[in-house]
mmCIF file of the N, C-alpha and C atoms, coordinates in Angstrom:
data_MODEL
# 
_entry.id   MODEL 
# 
loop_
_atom_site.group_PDB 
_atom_site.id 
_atom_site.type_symbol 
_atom_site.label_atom_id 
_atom_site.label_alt_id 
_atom_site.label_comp_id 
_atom_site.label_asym_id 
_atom_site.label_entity_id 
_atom_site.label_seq_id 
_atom_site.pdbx_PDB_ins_code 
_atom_site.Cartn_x 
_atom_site.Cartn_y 
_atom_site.Cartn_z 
_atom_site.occupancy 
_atom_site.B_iso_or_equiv 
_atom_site.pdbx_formal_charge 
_atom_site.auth_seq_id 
_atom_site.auth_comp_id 
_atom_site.auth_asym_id 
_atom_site.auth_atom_id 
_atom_site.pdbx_PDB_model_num 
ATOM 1   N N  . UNK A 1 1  ? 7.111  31.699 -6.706 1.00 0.00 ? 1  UNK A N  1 
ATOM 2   C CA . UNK A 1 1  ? 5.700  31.350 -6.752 1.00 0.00 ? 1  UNK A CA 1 
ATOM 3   C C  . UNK A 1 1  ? 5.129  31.432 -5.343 1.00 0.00 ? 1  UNK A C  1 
ATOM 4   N N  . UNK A 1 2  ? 3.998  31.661 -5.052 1.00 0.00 ? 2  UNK A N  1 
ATOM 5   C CA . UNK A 1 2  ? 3.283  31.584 -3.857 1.00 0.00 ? 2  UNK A CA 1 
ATOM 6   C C  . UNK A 1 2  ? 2.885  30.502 -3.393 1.00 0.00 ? 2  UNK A C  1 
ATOM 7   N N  . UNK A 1 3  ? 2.886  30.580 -1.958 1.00 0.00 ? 3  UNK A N  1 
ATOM 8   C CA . UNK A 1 3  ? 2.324  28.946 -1.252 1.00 0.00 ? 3  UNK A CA 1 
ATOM 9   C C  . UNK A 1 3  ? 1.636  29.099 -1.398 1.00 0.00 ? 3  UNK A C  1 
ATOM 10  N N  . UNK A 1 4  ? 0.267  29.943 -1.202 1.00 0.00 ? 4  UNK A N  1 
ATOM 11  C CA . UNK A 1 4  ? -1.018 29.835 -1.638 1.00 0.00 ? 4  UNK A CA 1 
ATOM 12  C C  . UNK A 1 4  ? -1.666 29.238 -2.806 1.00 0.00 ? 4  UNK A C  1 
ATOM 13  N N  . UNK A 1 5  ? -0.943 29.604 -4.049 1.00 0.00 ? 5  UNK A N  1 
ATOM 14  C CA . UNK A 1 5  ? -1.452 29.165 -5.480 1.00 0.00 ? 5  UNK A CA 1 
ATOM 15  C C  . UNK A 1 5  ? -0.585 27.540 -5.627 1.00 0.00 ? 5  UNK A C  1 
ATOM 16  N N  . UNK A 1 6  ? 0.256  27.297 -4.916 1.00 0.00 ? 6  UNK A N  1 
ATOM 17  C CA . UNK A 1 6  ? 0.804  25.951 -5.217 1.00 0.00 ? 6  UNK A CA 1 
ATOM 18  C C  . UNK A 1 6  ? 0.307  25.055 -4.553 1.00 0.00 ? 6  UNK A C  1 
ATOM 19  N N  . UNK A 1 7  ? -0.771 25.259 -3.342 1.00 0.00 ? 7  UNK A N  1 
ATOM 20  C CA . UNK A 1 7  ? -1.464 23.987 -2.453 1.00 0.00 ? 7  UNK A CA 1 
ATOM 21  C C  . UNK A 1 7  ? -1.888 23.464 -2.882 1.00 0.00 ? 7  UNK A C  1 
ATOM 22  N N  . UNK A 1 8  ? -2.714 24.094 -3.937 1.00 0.00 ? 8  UNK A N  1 
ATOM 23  C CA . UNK A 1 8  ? -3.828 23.098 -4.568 1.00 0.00 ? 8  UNK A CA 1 
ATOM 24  C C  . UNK A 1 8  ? -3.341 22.225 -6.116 1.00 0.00 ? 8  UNK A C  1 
ATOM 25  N N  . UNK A 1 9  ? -2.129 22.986 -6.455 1.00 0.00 ? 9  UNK A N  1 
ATOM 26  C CA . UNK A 1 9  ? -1.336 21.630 -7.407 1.00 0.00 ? 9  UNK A CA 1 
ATOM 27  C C  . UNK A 1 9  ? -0.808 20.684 -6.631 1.00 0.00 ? 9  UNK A C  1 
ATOM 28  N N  . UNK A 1 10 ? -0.202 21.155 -5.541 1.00 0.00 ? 10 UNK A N  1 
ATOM 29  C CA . UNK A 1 10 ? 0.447  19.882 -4.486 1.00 0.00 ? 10 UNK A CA 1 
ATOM 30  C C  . UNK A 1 10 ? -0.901 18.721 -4.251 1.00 0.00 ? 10 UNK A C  1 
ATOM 31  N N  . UNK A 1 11 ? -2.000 19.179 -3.622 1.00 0.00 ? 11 UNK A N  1 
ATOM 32  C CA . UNK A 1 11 ? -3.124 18.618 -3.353 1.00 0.00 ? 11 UNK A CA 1 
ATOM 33  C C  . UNK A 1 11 ? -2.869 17.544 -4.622 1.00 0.00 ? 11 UNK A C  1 
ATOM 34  N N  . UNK A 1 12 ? -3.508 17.904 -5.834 1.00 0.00 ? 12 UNK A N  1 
ATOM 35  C CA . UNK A 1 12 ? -3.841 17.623 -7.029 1.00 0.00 ? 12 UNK A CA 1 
ATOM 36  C C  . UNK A 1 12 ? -2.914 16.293 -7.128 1.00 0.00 ? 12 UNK A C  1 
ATOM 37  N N  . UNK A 1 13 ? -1.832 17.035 -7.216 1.00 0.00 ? 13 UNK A N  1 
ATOM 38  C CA . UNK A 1 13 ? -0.724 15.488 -7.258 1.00 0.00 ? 13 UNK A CA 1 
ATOM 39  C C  . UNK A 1 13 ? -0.783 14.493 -6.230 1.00 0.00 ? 13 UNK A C  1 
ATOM 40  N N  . UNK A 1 14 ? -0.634 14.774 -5.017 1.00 0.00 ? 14 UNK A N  1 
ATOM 41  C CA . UNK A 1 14 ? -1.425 13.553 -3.648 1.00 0.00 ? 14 UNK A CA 1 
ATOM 42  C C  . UNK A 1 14 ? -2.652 13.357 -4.081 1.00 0.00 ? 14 UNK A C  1 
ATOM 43  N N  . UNK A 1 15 ? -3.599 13.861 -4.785 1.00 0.00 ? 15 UNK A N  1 
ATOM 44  C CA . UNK A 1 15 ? -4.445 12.641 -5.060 1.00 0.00 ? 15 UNK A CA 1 
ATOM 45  C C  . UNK A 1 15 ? -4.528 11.701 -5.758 1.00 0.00 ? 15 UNK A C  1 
ATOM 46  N N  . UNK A 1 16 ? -3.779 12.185 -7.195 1.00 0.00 ? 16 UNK A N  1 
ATOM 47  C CA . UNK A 1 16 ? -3.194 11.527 -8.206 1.00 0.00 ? 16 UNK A CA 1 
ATOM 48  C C  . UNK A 1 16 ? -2.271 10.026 -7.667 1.00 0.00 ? 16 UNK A C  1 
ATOM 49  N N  . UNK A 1 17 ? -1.428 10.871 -7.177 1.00 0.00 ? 17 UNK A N  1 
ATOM 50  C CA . UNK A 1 17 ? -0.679 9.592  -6.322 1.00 0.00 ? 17 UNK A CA 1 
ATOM 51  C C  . UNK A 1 17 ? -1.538 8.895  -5.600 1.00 0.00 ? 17 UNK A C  1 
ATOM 52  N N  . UNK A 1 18 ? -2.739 9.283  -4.808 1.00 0.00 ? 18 UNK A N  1 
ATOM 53  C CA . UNK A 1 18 ? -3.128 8.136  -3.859 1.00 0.00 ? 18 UNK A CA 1 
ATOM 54  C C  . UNK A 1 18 ? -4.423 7.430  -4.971 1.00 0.00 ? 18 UNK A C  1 
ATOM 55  N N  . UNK A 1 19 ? -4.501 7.896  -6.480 1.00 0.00 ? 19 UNK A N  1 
ATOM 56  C CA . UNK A 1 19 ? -5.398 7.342  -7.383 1.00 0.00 ? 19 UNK A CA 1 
ATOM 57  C C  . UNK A 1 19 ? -4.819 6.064  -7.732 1.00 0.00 ? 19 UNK A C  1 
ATOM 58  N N  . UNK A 1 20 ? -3.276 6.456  -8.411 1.00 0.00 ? 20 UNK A N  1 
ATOM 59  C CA . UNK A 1 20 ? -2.520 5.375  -8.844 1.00 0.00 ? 20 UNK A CA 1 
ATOM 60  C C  . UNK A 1 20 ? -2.114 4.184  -7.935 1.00 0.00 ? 20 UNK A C  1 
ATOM 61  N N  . UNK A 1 21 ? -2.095 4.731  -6.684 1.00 0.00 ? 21 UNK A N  1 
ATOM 62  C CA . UNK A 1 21 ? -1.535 3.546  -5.692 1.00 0.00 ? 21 UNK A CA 1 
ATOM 63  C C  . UNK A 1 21 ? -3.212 2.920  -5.608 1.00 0.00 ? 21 UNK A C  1 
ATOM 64  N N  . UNK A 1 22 ? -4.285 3.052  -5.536 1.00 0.00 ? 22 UNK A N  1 
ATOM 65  C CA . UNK A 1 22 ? -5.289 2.307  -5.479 1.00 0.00 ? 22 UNK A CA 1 
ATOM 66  C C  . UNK A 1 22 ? -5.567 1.424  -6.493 1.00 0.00 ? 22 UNK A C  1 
ATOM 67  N N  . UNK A 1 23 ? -5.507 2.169  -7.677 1.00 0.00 ? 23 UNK A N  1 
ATOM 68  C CA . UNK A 1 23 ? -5.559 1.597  -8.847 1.00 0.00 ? 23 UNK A CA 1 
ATOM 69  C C  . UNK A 1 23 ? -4.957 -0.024 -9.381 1.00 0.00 ? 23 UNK A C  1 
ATOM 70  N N  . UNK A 1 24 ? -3.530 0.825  -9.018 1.00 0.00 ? 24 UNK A N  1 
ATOM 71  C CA . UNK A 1 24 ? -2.495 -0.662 -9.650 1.00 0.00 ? 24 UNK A CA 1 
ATOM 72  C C  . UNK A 1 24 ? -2.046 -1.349 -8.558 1.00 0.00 ? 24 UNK A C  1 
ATOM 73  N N  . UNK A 1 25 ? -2.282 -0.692 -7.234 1.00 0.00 ? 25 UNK A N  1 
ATOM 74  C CA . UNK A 1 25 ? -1.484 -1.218 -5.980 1.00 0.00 ? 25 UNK A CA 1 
ATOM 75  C C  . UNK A 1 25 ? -2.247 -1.959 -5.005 1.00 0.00 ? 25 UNK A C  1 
ATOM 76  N N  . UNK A 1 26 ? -4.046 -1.729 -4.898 1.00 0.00 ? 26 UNK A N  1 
ATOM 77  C CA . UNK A 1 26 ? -4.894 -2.021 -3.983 1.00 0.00 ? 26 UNK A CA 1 
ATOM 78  C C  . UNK A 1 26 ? -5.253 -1.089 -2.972 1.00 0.00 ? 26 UNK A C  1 
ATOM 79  N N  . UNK A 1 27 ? -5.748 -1.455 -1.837 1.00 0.00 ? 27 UNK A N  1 
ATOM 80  C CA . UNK A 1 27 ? -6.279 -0.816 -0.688 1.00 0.00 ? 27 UNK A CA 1 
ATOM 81  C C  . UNK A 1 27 ? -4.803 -0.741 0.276  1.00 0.00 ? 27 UNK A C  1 
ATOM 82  N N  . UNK A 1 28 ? -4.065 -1.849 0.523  1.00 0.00 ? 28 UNK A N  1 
ATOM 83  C CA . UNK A 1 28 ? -2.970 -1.469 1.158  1.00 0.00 ? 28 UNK A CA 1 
ATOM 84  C C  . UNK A 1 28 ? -2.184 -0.549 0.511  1.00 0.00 ? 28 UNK A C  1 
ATOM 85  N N  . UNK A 1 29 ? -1.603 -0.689 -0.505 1.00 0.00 ? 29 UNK A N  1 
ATOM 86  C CA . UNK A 1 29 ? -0.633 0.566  -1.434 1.00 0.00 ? 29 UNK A CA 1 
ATOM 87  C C  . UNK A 1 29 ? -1.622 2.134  -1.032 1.00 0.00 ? 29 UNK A C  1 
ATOM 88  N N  . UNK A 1 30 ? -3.068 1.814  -1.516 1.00 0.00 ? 30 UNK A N  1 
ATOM 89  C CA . UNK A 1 30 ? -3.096 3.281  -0.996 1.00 0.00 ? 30 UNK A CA 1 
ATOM 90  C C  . UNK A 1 30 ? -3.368 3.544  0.675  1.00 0.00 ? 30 UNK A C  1 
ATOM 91  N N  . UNK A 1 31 ? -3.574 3.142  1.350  1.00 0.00 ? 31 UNK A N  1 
ATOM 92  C CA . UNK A 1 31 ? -3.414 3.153  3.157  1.00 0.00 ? 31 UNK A CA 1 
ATOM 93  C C  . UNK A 1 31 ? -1.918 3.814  2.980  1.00 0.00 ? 31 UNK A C  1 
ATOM 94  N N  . UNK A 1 32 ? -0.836 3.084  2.512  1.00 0.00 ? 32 UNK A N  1 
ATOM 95  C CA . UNK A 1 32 ? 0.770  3.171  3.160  1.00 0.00 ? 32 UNK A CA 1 
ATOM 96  C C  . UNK A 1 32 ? 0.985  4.287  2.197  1.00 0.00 ? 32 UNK A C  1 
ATOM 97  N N  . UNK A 1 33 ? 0.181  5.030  1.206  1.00 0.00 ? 33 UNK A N  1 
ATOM 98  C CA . UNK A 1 33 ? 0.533  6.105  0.790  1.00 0.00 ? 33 UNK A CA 1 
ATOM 99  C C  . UNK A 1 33 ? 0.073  7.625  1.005  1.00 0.00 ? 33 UNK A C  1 
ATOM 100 N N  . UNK A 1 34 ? -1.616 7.086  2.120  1.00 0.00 ? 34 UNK A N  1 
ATOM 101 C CA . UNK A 1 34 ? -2.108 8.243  2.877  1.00 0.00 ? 34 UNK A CA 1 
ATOM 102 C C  . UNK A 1 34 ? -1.400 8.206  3.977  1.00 0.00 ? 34 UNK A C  1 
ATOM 103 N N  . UNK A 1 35 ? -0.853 7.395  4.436  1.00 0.00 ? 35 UNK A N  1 
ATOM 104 C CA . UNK A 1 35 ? -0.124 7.232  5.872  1.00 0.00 ? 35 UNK A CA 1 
ATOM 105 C C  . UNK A 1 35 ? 1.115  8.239  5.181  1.00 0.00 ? 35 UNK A C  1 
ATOM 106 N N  . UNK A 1 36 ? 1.896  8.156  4.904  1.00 0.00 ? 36 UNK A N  1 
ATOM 107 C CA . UNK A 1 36 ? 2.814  8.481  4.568  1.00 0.00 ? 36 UNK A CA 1 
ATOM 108 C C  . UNK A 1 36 ? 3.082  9.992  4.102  1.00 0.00 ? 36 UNK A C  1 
ATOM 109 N N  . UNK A 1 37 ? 1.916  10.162 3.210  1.00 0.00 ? 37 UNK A N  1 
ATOM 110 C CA . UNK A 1 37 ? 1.545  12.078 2.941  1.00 0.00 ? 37 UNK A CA 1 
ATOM 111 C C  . UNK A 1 37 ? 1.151  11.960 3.922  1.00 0.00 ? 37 UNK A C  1 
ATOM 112 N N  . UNK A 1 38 ? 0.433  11.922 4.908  1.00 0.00 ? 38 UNK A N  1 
ATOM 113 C CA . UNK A 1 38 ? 0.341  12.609 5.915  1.00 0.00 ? 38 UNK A CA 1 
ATOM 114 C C  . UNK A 1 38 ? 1.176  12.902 7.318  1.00 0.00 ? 38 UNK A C  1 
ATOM 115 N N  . UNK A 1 39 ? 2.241  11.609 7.122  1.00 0.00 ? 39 UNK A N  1 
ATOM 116 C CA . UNK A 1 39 ? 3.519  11.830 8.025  1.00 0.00 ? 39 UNK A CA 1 
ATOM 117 C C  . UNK A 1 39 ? 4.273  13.623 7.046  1.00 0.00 ? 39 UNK A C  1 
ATOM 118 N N  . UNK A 1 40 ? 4.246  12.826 6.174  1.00 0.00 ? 40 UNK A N  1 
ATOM 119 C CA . UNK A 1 40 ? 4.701  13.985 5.210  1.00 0.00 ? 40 UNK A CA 1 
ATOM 120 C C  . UNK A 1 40 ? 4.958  16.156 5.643  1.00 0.00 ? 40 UNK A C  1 
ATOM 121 N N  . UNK A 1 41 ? 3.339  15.502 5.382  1.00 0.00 ? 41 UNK A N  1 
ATOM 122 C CA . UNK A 1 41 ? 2.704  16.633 5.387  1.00 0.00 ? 41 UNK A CA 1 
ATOM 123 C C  . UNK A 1 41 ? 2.718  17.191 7.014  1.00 0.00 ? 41 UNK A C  1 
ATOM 124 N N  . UNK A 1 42 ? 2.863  16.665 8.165  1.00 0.00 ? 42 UNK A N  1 
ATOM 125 C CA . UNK A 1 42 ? 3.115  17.209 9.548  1.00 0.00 ? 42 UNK A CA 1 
ATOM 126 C C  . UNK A 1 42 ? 5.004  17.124 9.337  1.00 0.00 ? 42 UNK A C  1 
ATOM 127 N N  . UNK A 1 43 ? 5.574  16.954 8.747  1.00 0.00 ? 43 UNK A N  1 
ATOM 128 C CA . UNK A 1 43 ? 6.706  16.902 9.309  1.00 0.00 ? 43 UNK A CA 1 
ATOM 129 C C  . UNK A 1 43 ? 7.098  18.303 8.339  1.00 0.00 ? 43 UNK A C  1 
ATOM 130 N N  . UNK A 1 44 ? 6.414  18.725 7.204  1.00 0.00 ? 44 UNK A N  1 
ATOM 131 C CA . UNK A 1 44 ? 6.577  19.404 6.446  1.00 0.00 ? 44 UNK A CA 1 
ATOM 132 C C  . UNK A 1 44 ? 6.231  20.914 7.528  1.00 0.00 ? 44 UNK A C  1 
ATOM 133 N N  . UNK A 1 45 ? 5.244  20.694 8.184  1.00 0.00 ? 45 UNK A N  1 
ATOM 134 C CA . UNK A 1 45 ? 4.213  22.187 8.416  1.00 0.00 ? 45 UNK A CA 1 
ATOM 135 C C  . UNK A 1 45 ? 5.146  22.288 10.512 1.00 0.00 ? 45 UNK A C  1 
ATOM 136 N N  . UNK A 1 46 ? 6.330  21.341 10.821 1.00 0.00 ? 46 UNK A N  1 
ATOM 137 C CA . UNK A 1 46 ? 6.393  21.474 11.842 1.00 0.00 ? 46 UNK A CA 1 
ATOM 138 C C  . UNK A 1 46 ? 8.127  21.924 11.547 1.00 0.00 ? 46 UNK A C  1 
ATOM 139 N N  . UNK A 1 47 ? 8.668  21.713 10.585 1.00 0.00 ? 47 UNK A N  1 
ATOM 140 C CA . UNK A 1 47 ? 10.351 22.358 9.845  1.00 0.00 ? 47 UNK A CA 1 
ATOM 141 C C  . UNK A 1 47 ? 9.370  23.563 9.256  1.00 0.00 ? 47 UNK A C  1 
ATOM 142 N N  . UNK A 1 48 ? 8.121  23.931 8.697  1.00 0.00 ? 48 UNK A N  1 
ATOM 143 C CA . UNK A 1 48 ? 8.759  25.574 8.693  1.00 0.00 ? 48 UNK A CA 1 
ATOM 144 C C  . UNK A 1 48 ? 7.710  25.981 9.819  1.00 0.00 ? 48 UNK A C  1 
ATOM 145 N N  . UNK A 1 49 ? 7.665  25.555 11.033 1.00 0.00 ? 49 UNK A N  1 
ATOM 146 C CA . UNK A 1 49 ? 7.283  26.483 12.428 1.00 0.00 ? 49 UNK A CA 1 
ATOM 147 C C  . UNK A 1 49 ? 6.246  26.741 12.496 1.00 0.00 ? 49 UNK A C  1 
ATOM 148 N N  . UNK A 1 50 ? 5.374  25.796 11.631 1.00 0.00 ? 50 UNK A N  1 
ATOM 149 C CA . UNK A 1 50 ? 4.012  26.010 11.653 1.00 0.00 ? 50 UNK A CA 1 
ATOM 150 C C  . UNK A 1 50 ? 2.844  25.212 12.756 1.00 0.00 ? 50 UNK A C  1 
ATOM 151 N N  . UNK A 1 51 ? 3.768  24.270 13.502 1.00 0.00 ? 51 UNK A N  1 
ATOM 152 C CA . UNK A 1 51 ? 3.319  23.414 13.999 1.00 0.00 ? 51 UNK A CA 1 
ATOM 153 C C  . UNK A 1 51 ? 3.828  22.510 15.184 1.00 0.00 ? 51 UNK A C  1 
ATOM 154 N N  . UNK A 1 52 ? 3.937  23.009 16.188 1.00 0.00 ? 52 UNK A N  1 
ATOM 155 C CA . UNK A 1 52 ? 4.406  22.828 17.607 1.00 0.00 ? 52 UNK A CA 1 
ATOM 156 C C  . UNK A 1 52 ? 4.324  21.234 17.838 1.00 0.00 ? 52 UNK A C  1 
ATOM 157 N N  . UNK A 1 53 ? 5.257  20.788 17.536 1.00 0.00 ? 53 UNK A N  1 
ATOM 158 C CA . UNK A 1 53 ? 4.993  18.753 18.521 1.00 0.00 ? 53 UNK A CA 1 
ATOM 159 C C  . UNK A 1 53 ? 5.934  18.651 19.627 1.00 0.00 ? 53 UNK A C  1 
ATOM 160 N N  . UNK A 1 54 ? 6.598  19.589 20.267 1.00 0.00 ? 54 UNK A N  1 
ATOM 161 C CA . UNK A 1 54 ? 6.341  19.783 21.476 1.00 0.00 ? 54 UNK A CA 1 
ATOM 162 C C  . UNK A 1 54 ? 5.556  18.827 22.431 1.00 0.00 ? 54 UNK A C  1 
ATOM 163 N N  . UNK A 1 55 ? 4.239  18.932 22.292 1.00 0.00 ? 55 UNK A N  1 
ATOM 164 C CA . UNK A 1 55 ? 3.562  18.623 23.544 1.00 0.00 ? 55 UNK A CA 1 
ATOM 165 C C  . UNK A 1 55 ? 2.994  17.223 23.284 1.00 0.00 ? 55 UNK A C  1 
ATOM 166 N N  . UNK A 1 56 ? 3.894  16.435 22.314 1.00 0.00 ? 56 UNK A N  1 
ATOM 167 C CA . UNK A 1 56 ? 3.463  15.039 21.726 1.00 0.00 ? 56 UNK A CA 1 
ATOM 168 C C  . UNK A 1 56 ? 4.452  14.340 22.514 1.00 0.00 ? 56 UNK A C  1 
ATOM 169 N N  . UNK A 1 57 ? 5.915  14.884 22.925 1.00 0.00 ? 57 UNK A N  1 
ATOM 170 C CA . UNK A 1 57 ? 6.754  14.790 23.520 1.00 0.00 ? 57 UNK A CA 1 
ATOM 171 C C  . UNK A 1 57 ? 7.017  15.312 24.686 1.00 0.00 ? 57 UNK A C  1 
ATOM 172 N N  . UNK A 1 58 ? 6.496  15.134 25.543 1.00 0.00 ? 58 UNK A N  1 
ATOM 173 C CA . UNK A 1 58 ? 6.803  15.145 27.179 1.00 0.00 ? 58 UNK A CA 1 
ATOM 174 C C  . UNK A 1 58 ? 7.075  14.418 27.488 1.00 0.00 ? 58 UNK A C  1 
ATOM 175 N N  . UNK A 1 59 ? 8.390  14.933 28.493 1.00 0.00 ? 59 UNK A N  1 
ATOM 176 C CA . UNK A 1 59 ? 9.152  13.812 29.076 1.00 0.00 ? 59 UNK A CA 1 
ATOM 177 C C  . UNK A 1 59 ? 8.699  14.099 30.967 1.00 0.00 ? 59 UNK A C  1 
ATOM 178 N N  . UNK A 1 60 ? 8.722  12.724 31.202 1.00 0.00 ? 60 UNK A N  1 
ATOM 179 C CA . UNK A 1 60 ? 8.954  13.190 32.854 1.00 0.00 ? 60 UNK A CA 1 
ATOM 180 C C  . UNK A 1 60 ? 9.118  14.225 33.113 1.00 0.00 ? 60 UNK A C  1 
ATOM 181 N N  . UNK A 1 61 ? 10.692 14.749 32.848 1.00 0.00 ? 61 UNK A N  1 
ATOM 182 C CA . UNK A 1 61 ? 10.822 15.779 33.680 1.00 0.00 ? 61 UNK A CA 1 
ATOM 183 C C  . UNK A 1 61 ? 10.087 17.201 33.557 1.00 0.00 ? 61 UNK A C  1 
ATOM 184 N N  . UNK A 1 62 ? 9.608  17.659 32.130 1.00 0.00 ? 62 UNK A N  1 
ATOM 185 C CA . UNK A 1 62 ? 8.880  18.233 32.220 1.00 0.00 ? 62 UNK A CA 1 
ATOM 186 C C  . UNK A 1 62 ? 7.514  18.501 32.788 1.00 0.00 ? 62 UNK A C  1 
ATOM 187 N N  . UNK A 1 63 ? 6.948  17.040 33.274 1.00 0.00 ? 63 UNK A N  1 
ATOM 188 C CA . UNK A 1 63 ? 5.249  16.957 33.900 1.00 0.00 ? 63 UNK A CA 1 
ATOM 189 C C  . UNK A 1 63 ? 5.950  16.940 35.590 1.00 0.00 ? 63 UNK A C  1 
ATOM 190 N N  . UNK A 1 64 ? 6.567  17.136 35.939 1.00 0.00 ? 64 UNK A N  1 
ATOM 191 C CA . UNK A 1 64 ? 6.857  17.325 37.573 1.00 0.00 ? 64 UNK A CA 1 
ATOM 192 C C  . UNK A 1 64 ? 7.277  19.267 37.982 1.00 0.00 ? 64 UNK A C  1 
ATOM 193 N N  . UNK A 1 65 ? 7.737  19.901 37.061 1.00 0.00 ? 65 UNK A N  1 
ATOM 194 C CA . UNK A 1 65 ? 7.852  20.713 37.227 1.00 0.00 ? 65 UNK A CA 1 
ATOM 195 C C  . UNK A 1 65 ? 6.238  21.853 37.446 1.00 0.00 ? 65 UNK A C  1 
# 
């Protein structure tokens, strides 16, 4: 299947999910479940090389050089 045609079922279901966590769970359940797709979702787009965090992580030794 294509990534293209599957974003928007993925989408579909994170909203679903962040419907149900509002619903039955409150305002915190859905906070800790947008927090969470969206850790998700950067950790997803930075394992397939889409997304450099690199420069979130500088260390010393790199800012002296």
């Amino acid at each position: 299947m294509d990534e293209v045609r599957i974003m928007p079922i993925l989408g579909l279901v994170f909203g679903v999910a962040l419907g149900f966590a509002g619903a039955f769970g409150g305002g915190t359940a859905f906070v800790i479940v947008l927090v969470l797709g969206l850790v998700g979702y950067l950790a997803g787009r930075a394992l397939a090389g889409e997304l450099d965090l690199g420069g979130l992580f500088v260390t010393r030794n790199r800012r002296s050089r």
